[in-house]
C-alpha positions as CSV (number, residue, x, y, z in Angstrom):
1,X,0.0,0.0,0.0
2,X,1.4,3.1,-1.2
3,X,2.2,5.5,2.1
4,X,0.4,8.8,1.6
5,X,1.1,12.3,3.4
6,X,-0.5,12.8,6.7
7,X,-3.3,15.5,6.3
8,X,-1.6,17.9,8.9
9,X,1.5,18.1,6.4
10,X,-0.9,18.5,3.4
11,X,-2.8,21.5,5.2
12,X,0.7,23.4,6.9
13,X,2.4,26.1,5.5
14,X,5.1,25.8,7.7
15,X,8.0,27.6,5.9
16,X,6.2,29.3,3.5
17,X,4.9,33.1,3.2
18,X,1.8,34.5,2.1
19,X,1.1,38.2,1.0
20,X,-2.5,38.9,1.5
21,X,-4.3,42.0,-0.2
22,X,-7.5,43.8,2.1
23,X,-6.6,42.1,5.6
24,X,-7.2,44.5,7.7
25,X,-11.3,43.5,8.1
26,X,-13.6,40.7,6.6
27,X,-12.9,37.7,4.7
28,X,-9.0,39.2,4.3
29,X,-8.8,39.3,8.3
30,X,-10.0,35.6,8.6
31,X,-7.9,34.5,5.6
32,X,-4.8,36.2,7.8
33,X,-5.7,34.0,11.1
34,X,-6.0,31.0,8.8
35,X,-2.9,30.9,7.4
36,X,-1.2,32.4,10.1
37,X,-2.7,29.2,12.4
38,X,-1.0,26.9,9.4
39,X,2.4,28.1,10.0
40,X,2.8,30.9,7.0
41,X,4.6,34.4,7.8
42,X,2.3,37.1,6.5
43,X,2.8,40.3,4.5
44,X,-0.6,42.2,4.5
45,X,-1.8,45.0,2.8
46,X,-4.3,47.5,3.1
47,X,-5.4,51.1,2.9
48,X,-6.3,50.9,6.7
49,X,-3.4,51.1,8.7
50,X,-5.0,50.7,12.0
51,X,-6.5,47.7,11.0
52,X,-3.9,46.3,9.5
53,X,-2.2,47.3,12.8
54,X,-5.0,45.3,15.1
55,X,-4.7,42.2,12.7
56,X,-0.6,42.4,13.1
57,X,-0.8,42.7,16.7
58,X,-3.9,39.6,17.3
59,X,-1.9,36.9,14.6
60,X,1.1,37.7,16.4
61,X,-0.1,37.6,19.9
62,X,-2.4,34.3,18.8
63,X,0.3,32.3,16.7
64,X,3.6,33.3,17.2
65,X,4.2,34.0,13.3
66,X,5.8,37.3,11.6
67,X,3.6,39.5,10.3
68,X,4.5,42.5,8.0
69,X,2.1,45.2,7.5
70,X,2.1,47.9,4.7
71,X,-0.6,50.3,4.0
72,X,-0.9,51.4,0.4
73,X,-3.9,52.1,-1.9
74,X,-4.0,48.9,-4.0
75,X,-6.0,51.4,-6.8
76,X,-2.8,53.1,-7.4
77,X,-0.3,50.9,-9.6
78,X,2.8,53.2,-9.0
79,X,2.1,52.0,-5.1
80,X,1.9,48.4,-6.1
81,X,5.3,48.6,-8.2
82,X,7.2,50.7,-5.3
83,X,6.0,47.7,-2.9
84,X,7.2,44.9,-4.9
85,X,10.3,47.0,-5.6
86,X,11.2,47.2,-1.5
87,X,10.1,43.6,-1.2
88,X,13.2,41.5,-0.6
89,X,14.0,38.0,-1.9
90,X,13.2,35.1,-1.6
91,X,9.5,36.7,-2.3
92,X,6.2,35.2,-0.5
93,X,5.1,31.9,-2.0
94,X,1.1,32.5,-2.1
95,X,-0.7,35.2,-2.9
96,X,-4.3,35.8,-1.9
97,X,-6.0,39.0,-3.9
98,X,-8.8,39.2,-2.0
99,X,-9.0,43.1,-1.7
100,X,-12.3,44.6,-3.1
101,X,-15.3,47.6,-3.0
102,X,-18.9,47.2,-3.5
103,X,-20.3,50.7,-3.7
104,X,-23.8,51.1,-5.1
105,X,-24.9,52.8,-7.6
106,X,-27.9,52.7,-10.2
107,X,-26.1,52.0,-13.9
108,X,-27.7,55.3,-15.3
109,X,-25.7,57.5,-12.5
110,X,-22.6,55.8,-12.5
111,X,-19.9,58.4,-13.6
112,X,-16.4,57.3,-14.2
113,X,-14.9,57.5,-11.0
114,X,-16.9,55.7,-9.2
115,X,-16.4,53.5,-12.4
116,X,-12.5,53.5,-12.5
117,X,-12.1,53.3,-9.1
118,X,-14.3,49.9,-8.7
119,X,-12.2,48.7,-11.4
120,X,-8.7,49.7,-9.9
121,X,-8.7,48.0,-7.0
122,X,-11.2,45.0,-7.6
123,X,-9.6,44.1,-11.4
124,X,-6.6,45.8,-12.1
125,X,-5.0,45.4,-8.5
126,X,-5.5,41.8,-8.8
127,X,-3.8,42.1,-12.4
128,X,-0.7,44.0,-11.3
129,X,-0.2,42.4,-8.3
130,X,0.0,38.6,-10.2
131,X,2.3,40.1,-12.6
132,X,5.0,41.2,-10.1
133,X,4.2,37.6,-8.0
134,X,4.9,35.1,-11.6
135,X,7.9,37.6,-12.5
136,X,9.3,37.2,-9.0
137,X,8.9,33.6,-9.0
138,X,9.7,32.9,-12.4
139,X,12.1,30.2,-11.7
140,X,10.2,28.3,-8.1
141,X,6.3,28.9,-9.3
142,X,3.8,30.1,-6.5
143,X,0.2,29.8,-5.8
144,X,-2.2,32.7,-6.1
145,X,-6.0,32.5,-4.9
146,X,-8.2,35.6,-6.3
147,X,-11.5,36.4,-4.3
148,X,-14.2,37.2,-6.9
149,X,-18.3,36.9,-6.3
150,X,-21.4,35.6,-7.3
151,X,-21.9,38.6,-8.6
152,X,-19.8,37.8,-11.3
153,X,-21.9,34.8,-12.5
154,X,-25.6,36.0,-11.5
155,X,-25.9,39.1,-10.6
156,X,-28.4,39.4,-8.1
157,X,-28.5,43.0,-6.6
158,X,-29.8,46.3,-8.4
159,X,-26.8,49.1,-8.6
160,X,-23.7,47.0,-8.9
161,X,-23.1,46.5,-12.8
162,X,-19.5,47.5,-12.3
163,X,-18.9,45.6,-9.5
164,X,-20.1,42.5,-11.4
165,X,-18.0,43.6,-14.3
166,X,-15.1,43.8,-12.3
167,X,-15.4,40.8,-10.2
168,X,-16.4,38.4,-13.6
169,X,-13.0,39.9,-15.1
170,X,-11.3,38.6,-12.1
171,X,-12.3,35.0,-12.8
172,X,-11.2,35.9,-16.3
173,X,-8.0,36.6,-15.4
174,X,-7.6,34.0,-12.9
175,X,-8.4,31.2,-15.5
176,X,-6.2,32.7,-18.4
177,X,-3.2,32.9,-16.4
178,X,-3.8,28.8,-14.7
179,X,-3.7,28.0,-18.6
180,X,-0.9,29.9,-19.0
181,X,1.3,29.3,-16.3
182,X,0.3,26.4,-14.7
183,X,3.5,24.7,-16.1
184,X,5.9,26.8,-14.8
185,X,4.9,25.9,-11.2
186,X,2.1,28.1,-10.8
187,X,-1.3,27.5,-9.3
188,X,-4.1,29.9,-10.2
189,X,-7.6,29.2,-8.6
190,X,-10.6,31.7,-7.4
191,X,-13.1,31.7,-4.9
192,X,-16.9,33.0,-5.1
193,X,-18.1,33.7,-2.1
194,X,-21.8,34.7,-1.3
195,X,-23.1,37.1,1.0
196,X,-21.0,37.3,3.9
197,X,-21.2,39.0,7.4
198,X,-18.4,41.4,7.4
199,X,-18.2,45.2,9.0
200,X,-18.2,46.8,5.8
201,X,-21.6,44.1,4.7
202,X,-23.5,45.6,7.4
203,X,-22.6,49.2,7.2
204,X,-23.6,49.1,3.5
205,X,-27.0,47.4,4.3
206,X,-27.8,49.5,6.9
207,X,-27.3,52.7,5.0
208,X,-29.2,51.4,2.0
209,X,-31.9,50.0,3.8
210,X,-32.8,53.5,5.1
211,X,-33.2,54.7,2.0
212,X,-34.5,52.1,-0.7
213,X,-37.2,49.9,0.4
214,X,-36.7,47.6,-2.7
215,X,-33.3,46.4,-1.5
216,X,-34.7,45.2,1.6
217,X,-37.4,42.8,-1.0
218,X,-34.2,41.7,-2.5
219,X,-32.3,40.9,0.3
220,X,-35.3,38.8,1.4
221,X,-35.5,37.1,-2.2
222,X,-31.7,36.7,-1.6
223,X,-32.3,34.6,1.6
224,X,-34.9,32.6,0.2
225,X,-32.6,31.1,-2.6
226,X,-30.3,30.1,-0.2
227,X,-30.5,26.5,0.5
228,X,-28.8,27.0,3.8
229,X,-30.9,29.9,4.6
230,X,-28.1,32.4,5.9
231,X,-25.2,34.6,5.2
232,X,-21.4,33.0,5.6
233,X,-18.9,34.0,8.0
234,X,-16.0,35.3,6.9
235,X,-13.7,32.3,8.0
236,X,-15.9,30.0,6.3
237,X,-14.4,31.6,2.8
238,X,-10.8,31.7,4.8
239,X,-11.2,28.0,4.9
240,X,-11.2,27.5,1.4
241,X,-8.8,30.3,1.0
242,X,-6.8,28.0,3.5
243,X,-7.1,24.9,1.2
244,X,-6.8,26.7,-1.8
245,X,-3.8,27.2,-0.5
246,X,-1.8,24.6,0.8
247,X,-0.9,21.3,-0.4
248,X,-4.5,20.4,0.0
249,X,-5.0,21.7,-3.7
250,X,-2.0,20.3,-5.2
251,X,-3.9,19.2,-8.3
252,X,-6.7,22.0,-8.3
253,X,-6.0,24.6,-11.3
254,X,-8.1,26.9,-12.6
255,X,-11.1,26.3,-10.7
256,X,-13.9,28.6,-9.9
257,X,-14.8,27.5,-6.0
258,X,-18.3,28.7,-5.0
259,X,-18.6,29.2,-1.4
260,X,-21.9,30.6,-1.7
261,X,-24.4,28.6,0.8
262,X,-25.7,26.9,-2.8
263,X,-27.1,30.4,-4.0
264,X,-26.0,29.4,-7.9
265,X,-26.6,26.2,-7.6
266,X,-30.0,26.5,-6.4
């Protein structure tokens, strides 16, 4: 009988580093704690230094692992290229784009920098950031996991036409460059998560809910396609992330993971 790897070595990622974009709250935040409980030394970025900050001090104080933390504006490429510039090698060895914004607004008032900026840091971040990660890693490979949505496939909500646009490019992306690179060492997946509880979830809710009664009958139609009949948690799409991740995956390439509840499927 052939001796296979015991599942604790599959899932650790001791000795290995893992740059992860929009950790300083949600489904980033978890993702962090995740990896950080399976041994990786984190870099994490963000436009919100304190949080970033909080998230630095907790993974550290929890686990014992090193944790980097540099604030930047992932919607401004020069900021990308002056981080991956300062970034030392040997480079991290995953890379998790999960940053993203969800404003909302009605297709027929949606000006162009609303427009652009959606697009910056939800699509071209994710673009930019890949490029630097496979030209870094050229000669070892890597693994990257994007974060994209449901959106993407069905959109569901009113006022978010370029958020789906930008979210369906990222699975775009992701599966172009598993074609492409998947031979040099390089393993491309991306998630779709669902509605999930996170800070920045319920602030948007709550200040649309004032205003537009219609998105409260959506959010009810919402819930009633759910097959498990409620939002995720955000470390319930970090677990994924997690697998995605590790050695878990080995022979997953790009693949478009729901984590969704069953919302497409049902």
């Amino acid at each position: 009988m052939r001796v296979l790897p015991p599942l604790t070595q599959l899932v650790s990622l001791e000795g290995r580093a893992a740059i992860v974009t929009g950790a300083a709250a949600g489904i980033g935040r978890a993702v962090a704690y995740r990896l950080a409980e399976a041994g990786a030394r984190l870099v994490l970025l963000d436009i919100q230094r304190e949080g970033l900050e909080e998230v630095q001090e907790e993974v550290t104080r929890s686990f014992q692992r090193p944790v980097d933390v540099v604030p930047l504006d992932l919607a401004d490429k020069a900021q990308i290229d002056a981080f991956w510039s300062s970034l030392p090698d040997p480079v991290p060895d995953i890379l998790i784009n999960n940053a993203g914004i969800f404003p909302f607004r009605d297709f027929e008032h949606l000006d162009e920098a609303l427009y652009r900026r959606v697009m910056q840091v939800n699509l071209d971040a994710v673009l930019w950031m890949s490029q630097h990660f496979i030209r870094r890693r050229w000669k070892q490979g890597g693994v990257i996991v994007n974060v994209a949505s449901i959106e993407a496939l069905l959109p569901f909500m009113e006022g978010l036409a370029h958020y789906s646009t930008s979210k369906a490019g990222v699975i775009a992306l992701t599966r172009a460059l598993a074609r492409e690179y998947g031979s040099r060492g390089f393993r491309i997946n991306v998630i779709v998560p669902g509605g999930v509880v996170t800070r920045g979830f319920r602030e948007v809710m709550r200040e649309i809910l004032r205003f537009r009664l219609h998105f409260l009958i959506a959010g009810r139609r919402f819930m009633n396609r759910l097959p498990l009949r409620r939002f995720a948690q955000p470390d319930e799409v970090a677990r994924m992330v997690l697998v995605l991740s590790s050695d878990l995956a080995s022979y997953v390439q790009g693949a478009v993971i729901p984590v969704d509840g069953g919302f497409l499927s049902a």
